[in-house]
C-alpha positions, 0 to 999 in steps of 0.5 A, a space after each residue: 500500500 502506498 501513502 495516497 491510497 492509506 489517505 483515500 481509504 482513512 479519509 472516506 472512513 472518516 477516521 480524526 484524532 479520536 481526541 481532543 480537535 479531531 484532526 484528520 487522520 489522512 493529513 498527517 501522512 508523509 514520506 517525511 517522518 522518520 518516527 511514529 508515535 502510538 500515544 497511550 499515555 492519556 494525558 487526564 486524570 479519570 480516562 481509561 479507554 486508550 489503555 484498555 483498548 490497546 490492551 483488548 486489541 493490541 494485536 490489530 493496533 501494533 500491526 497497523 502501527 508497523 504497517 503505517 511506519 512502513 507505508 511512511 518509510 519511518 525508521 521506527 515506531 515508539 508506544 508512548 506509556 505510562 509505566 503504570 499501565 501494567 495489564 497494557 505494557 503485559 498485552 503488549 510484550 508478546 505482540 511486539 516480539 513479532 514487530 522489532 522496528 517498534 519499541 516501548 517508551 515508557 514514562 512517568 504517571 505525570 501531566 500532561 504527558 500526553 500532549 504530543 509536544 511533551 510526549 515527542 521531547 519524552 519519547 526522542 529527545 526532540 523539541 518542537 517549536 512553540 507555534 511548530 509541528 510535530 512534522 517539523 521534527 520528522 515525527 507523526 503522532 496518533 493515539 490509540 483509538 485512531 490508529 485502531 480506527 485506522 485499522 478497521 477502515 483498511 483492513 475490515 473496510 468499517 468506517 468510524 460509526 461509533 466511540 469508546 468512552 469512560 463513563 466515570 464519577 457520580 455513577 453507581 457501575 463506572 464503565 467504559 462502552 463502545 457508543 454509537 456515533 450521535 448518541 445523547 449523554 442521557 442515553 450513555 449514562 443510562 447505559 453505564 448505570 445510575 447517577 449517584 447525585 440528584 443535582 449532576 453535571 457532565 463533564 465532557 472530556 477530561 477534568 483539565 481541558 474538558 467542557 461542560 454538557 448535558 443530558 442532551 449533548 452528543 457523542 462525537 468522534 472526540 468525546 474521550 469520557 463523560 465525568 459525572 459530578 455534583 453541580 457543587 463540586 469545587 471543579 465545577 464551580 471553576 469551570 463557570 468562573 465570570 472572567 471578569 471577576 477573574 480579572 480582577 482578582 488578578 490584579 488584587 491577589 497575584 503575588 507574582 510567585 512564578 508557579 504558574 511559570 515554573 510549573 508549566 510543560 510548554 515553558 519547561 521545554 523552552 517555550 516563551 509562555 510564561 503566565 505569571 507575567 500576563 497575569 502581572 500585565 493585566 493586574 497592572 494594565 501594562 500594555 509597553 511589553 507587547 510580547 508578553 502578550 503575543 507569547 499567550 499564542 503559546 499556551 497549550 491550554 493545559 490548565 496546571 497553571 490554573 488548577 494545580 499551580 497557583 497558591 491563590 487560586 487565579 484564573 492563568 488559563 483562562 486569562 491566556 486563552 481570552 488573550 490567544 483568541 483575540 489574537 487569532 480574531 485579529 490575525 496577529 501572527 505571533 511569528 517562529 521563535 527557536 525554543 530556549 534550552 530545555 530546563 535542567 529541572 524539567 523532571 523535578 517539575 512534572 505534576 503527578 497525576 495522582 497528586 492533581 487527581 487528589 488537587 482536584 477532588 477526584 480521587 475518590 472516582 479513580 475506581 476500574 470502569 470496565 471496558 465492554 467492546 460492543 457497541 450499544 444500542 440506542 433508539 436515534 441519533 443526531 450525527 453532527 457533520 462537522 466532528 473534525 478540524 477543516 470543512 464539514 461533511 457534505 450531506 448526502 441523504 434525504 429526510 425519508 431515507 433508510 440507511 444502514 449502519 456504516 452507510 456514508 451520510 455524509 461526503 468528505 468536503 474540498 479541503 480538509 474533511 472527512 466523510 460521516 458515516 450513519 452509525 445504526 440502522 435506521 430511517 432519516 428523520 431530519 437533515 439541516 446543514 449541520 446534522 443528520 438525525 435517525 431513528 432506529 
């Protein structure tokens, strides 16, 4: 198999990073990377379903992970783990006997090891740019579920129409399922067991760069988990802060202690993101260093400095994120600077997951969610045509149709898109611009 007909089948498959933006898979293939990386490190607390579904398939994930390095002509292929991912790293010793071009990286239990700049650093000794990617040090990342995706779409020609999820919190049997594609909160939840609180809160994705939901918002190609809380909990309360308030606590309470700056994963590797004098920047209203404020383009958003690292409780992220969006509605472009070196004490300023789990008031949720690889059953779905970075899907049914699972509903766009696939069986029932809706 050559590059371009891996791109044509994984594009018509629909298969994005199963995480986070939902970055077209097919984009990143290139005769450029001489490394390909399997990330199983699964960067937030909670989340499970990476290591358990390369544990329940590890066989098909690391054959289509060699077959891909192959296709690439890349030197190697690195799993990147964590080293207390036991069952896994077990699953996968007598598979990878067979595959010598790979090998294990294991790392430690910290955050946010699995964002790919810091995971591309653990697992090579590379440094990305700030701003740059991963391509640019010859590396192509995909994580666990997307390279399994992958596997599917040419080896079994199944395109994506469902997504593994940990179901976790405030529920009576925690679960990781397999759910279709378009399927509602409500009817995950349902499916896992019992809410354990009258008042709860859906947390979609994970606890540090997670979003809020509700019972009505639906399973995407990217949605990793569903964390239920209390609507008190203290993580909650966070997450529907008033920005301005935030703002103005910075400039009463900041006391400039530089935790947020120590602490952070980009500015350890040398990134120019250093939050602590943002945030001195907005307590004193001091616009003369502009950089300061050009440099927030930088943040990967990973929340430590927010949610972990500040004494007093202020809003980093937050800040930074308002700052990074201006610039991006305002097309400032924040240039390519070289990375200064990597700190010596990089390592003795990694945030162990179980300490931020702890931080966070979470411990207590961090129980075995068992993974059940059928697919569940659900009366509708509303499959959202736009699930990925680039261009929405095009949609090719009509109101009326009947559709089989797997059957395309929707062709990949000019550009970057992919198609969409129906993920039951059933009749359609609506079709707008931007969804299409079927009933069982």
């Amino acid at each position: 198999m050559d590059i371009s007909t891996l791109q044509k089948t994984v594009r018509e498959g629909g298969v994005v990073g199963a995480g986070g933006a939902g970055f077209p898979a097919y984009a990143k293939m290139t005769d450029k990377a001489d490394t390909v990386i399997l990330n199983c490190v699964e960067c937030e607390p909670l989340l499970k379903l990476h290591r358990q579904l390369l544990a329940a398939h590890a066989e098909e994930i690391v054959s289509m992970l060699d077959e891909v390095r192959q296709v690439f002509g890349a030197r190697e292929a690195v799993i990147g783990i964590k080293s207390e991912y036991t069952e896994t790293i077990n699953a996968l010793s007598g598979v990878l006997q067979d595959h010598p071009d790979i090998r294990l990286e294991m790392v430690r239990p910290a955050y946010p090891m699995g964002d790919e700049v810091v995971l591309i650093y653990e697992a090579t000794g590379r440094v990305v740019r700030p701003g740059g990617l991963p391509i640019e040090q010859n590396v192509v990342v995909y994580n666990v579920e997307t390279m399994y995706n992958m596997y599917r779409a040419v080896h079994l020609a199944e395109p994506v129409t469902s997504k593994v999820v940990s179901i976790v919190g405030e529920i009576n049997e925690p679960a990781t399922l397999r759910l279709p594609i378009g399927a509602t909160v409500k009817d995950a939840v349902a499916l896992a067991g019992q809410v354990t609180t009258d008042d709860p809160v859906y947390l979609m994705g994970g606890p540090m760069m997670g979003r809020l939901g509700d019972g009505n918002t639906l399973i995407t190609k990217t949605t990793n988990a569903i964390i239920i809380l209390d609507r008190s909990h203290e993580l909650v309360m966070k997450m529907k802060k008033n920005l301005e308030v935030e703002r103005r606590r910075a400039s009463s309470a900041c006391c400039q202690c530089r935790t947020c700056t120590d602490l952070c994963s980009r500015h350890a590797l040398g990134h120019p993101i250093e939050p602590h004098r943002i945030m001195r920047a907005v307590a004193n209203q001091d616009v003369s260093d502009l950089s300061v404020f050009v440099n927030s383009a930088f943040c990967s958003g990973c929340g430590i400095c927010e949610k972990y690292a500040c004494p007093q409780g202020l809003s980093p992220k937050s800040i930074i994120q308002e700052f990074k969006a201006g610039l991006r509605s305002a097309g400032i472009n924040a240039g390519k600077p070289e990375p200064a070196p990597v700190g010596a004490d990089r390592e003795y300023k990694k945030v162990p997951v179980h300490r931020l789990a702890s931080r966070l008031g979470l411990t207590k949720y961090d129980v075995p969610a068992p993974f059940d690889d059928e697919i569940k059953e659900v009366s509708g779905v509303r499959i959202p045509l736009s699930q990925h970075i680039g261009a929405p899907a095009r949609g090719i049914v009509k109101k009326g149709d009947r559709v089989s699972c797997g059957q395309m509903i929707g062709e990949a766009a000019d550009g970057l898109s992919v198609g969409i696939h129906a993920s039951i069986d059933g009749t359609v029932s609506g079709v707008t611009d931007s969804y299409i809706e079927i009933r069982k």
